[in-house]
C-alpha distance (Angstrom), angle and dihedral (degrees) to the residues before:
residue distance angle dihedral
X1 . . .
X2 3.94 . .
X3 3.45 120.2 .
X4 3.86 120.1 -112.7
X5 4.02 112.9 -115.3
X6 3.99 98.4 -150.3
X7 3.46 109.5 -160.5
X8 4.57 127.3 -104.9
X9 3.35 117.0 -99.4
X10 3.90 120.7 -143.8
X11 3.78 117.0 179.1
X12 4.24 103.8 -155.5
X13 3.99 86.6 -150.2
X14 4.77 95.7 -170.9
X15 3.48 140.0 113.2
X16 3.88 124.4 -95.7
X17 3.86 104.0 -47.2
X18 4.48 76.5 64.0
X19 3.59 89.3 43.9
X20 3.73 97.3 55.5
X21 3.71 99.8 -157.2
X22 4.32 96.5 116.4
X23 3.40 102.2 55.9
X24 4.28 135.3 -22.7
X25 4.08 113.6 -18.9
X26 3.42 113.5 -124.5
X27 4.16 84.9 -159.4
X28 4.05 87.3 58.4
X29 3.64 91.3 45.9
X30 4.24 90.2 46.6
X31 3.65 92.4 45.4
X32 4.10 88.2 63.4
X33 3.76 88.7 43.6
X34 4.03 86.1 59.6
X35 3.70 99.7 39.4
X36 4.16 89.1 65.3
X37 3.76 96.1 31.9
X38 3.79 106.5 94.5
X39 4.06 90.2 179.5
X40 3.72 84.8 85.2
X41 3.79 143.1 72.7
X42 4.20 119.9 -124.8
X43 3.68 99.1 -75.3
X44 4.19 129.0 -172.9
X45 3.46 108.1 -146.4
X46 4.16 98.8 -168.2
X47 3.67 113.4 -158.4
X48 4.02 113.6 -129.3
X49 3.65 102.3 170.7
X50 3.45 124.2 132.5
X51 4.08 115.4 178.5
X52 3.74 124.0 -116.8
X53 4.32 85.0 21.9
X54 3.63 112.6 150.2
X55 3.99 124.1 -168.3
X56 3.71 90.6 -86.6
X57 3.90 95.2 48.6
X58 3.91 89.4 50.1
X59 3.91 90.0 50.4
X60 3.93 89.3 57.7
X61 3.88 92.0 57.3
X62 3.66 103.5 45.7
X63 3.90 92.5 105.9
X64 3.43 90.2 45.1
X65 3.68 118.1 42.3
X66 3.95 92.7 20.1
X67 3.89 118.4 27.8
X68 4.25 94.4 58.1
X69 4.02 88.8 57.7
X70 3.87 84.7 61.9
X71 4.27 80.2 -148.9
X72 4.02 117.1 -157.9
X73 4.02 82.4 -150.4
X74 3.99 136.1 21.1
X75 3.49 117.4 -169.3
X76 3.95 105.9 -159.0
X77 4.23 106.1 -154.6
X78 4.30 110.3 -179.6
X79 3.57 145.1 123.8
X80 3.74 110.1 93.9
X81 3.78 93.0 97.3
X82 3.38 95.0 35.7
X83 3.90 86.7 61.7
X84 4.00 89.4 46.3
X85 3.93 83.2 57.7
X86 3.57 94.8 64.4
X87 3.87 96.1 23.1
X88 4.07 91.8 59.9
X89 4.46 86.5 43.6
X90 4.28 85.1 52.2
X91 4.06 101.4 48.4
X92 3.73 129.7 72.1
X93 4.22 114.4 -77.9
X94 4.13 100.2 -91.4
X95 3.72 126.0 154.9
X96 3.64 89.1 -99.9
X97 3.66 102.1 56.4
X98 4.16 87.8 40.7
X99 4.12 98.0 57.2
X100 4.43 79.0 37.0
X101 3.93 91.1 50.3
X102 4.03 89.8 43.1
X103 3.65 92.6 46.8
X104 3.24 95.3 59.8
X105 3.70 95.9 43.8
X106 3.86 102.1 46.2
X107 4.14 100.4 24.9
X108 3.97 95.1 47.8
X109 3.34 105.2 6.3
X110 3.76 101.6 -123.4
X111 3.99 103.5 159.1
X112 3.69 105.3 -167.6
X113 3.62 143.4 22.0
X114 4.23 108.7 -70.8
X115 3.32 101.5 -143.8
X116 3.92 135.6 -169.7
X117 3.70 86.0 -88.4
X118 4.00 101.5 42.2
X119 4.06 84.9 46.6
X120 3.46 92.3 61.3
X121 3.35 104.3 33.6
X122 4.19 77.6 54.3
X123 3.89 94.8 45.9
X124 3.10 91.8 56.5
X125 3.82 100.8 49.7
X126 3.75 81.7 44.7
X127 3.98 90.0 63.9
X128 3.70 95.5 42.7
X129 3.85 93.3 60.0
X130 3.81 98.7 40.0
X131 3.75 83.9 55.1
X132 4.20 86.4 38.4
X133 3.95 81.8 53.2
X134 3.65 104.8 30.3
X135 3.94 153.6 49.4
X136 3.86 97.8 -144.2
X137 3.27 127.8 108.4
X138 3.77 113.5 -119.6
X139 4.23 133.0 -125.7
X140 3.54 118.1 -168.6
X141 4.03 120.1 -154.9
X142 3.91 130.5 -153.7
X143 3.66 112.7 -129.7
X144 3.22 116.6 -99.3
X145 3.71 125.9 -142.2
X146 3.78 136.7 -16.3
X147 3.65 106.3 -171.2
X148 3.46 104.4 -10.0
X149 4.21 95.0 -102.4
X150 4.33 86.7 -55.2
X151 3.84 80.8 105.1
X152 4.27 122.1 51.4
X153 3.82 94.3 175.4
X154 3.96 91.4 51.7
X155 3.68 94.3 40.3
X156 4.00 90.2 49.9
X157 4.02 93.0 47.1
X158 4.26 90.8 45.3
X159 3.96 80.4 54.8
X160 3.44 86.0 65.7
X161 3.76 95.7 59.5
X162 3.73 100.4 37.3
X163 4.16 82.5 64.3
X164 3.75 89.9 45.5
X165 3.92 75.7 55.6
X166 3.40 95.6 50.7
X167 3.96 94.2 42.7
X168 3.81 97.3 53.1
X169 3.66 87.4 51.2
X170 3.60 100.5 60.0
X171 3.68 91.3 32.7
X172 3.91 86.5 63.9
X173 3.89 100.3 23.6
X174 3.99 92.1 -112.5
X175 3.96 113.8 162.5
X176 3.91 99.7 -106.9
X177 4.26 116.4 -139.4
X178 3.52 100.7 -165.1
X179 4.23 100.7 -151.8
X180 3.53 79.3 164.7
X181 3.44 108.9 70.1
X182 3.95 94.1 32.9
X183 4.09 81.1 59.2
X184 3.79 95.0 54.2
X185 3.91 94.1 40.4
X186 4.03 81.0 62.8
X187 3.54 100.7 45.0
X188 3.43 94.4 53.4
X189 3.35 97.4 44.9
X190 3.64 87.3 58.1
X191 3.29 95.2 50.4
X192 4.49 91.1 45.0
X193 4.23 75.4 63.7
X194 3.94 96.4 38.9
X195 3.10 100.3 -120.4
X196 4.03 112.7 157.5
X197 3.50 136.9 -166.8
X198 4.23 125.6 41.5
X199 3.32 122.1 -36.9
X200 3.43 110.4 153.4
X201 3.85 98.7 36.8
X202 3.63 135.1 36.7
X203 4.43 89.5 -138.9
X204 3.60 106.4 4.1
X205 3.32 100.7 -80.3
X206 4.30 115.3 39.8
X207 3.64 112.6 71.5
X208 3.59 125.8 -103.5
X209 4.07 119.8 -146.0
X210 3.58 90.6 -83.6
X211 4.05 98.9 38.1
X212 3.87 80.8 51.6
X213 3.96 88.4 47.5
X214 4.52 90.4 47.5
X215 4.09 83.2 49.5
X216 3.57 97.1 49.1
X217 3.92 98.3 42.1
X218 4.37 81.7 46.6
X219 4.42 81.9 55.2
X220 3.94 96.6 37.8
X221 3.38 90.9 54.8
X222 3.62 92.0 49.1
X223 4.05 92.1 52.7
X224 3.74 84.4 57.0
X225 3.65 86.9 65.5
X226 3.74 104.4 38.1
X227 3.93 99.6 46.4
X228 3.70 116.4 13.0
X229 3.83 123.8 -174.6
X230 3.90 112.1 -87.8
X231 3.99 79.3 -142.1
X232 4.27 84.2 57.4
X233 3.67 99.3 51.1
């Protein structure tokens, strides 16, 4: 009698870029990559996002929206509104950074600034109780844009949290997915053939069709690491 091949299961566990609903999914867009990529077993990918999440939020959902898939993998993507929680506390009062600072308090109750330090002191508390919680085996992503280049200060301060990112991950021997870099190799490509406006987002921050595409080929290749084809090895 054959064996059954059950398929992967990879809970995306993020915050709206993850959840797909502003602008293109990059889950939507991965999904198609898999279906005509015979390199690689059947494999779930579960959509956890939630928009406006931060670290914090993410950690309060872990036994709900991630322990009941019982996931061989979780790939945790975040940061971008963790940045806006500081970046909103370190600019000038405008009506912006108000209904932005009140958001976060009221909507997902995120109290105080989360800073480069808090996030990683979170992240890593976040990784300890998925693998408390879990079997999986854990990716970590760097953020990936927060205005598309139109904003230095932002860009510099989400630098910050992409190492935090990067530290965690080697602090707790987590595959790293660096969305990060893959973003700023495209932007500046764009702008090495002057290209101006947004490309890859449709504000800044959620993806476009082809930032959706970039994040997706950044995952896919991933995959191909993490659960190669018994017919490809």
């Amino acid at each position: 009698m054959a064996s059954i091949s059950h398929a992967k299961k990879v809970v995306f566990l993020g915050d709206s870029l993850t959840e797909g609903v502003d602008g293109a999914s990059y889950l939507r867009a991965l999904g198609a990559l898999l279906a005509s990529d015979g390199r690689l077993p059947p494999i779930d990918l579960i959509n956890a996002g939630q928009g406006g999440d931060t670290v914090l939020n993410l950690a309060r959902r872990v036994s709900r929206d991630v322990v009941p898939h019982a996931p061989d993998s979780v790939v945790v993507f975040i940061g971008v509104n963790d940045c806006r929680t500081w970046y909103v506390r370190r600019s000038p009062p405008s009506l912006a950074t108000v209904r932005s600072g009140y958001y976060f308090l009221r909507r997902k109750g995120v109290w105080r600034a989360i800073t480069p330090q808090r996030f990683e002191h979170g992240l890593r508390a976040l990784v300890d109780d998925l693998r408390a919680q879990t079997q999986a085996r854990i990716a970590l992503c760097t953020p990936a844009t927060a205005s598309e280049s139109r904003d230095p200060r932002a860009e510099r301060m989400l630098d910050q949290y992409a190492d935090a990112v990067r530290q965690v991950a080697r602090e707790r021997d987590c595959a790293l997915i660096d969305v990060r870099a893959a973003m700023l190799e495209a932007i500046g490509q764009r702008r090495a053939t002057a290209t101006s406006g947004l490309r890859l987002t449709i504000d800044g921050v959620h993806l476009s069709d082809g930032g959706a595409q970039l994040v997706a080929d950044v995952f896919h290749d991933w995959l191909l690491t993490q659960f190669p084809s018994p017919d490809s090895v």
